[in-house]
N, C-alpha and C positions, 0 to 999 in steps of 0.2 A: 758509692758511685760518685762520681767527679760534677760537680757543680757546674750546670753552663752559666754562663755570664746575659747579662741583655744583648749586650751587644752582639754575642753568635746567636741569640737567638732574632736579633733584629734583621741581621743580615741572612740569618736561614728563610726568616716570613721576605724577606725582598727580591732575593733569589727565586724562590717559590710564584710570587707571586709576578716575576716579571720573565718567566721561563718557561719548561715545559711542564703540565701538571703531571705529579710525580705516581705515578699507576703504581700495581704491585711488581712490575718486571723492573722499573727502576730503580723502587723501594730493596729489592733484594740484594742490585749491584753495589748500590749504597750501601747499605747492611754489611754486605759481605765486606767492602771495601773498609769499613771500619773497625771489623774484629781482624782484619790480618790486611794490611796495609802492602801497597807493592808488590799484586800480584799481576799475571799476563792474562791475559785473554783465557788463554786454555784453563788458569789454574782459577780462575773464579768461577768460567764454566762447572768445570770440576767439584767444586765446593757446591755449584746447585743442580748438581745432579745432573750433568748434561754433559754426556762424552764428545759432543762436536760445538767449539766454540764460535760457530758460527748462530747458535742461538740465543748469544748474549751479543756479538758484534755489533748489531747495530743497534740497543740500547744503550749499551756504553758507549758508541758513535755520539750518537744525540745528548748524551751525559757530559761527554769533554763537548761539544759544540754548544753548551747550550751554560759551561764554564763549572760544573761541577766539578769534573776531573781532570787531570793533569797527566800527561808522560811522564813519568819519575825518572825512568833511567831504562838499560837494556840490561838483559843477564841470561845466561838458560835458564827456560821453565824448568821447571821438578817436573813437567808429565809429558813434554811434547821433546825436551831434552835437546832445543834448540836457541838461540839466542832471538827474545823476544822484547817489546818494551814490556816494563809494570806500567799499572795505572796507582793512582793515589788523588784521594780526594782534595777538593781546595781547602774545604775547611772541614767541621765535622759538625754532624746534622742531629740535632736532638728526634731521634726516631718516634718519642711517644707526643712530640707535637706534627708529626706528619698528618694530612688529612687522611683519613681511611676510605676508598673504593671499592 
């Protein structure tokens, strides 16, 4: 497993601590966002089990507003089969220093 540095790990506790506390619905977007990078809305849905991406929209809203995430680019999704943006995270987040709720 890849070694975090202090520094990601300074900036993950500053981000955390000067942002939204990170529950389990945002913990998951992250999650997902880090084992498969630059996906859309619909296709992270997807991955957590949820056929309408409207039930991760506006956690990942508050994710990019609150600087975690980023627009990467547009492309067709694989499931909705229309030109969408990805997301991609800013940086990447040592998941077993998350707080647990």
């Amino acid at each position: 497993m890849k070694q975090v540095t202090q520094t990601s790990l300074d900036a993950y506790k500053s981000i955390q601590a000067d942002s939204l506390k990170l529950t389990h619905s945002y913990k998951e977007i992250i999650e997902t966002l880090q084992k498969n990078p630059n996906l859309t809305d619909y296709e992270i849905a997807t991955k957590l089990g949820y056929s309408d991406p409207n039930k991760i929209r506006p956690r990942r809203h508050e994710l990019m507003k609150a600087g975690y995430l980023l627009s990467f680019s547009k492309r067709k999704c694989e499931i909705s089969k229309v030109v969408a943006k990805t997301w991609q995270l800013v940086c990447i987040f040592p998941m077993e220093h998350m707080e647990k709720n």
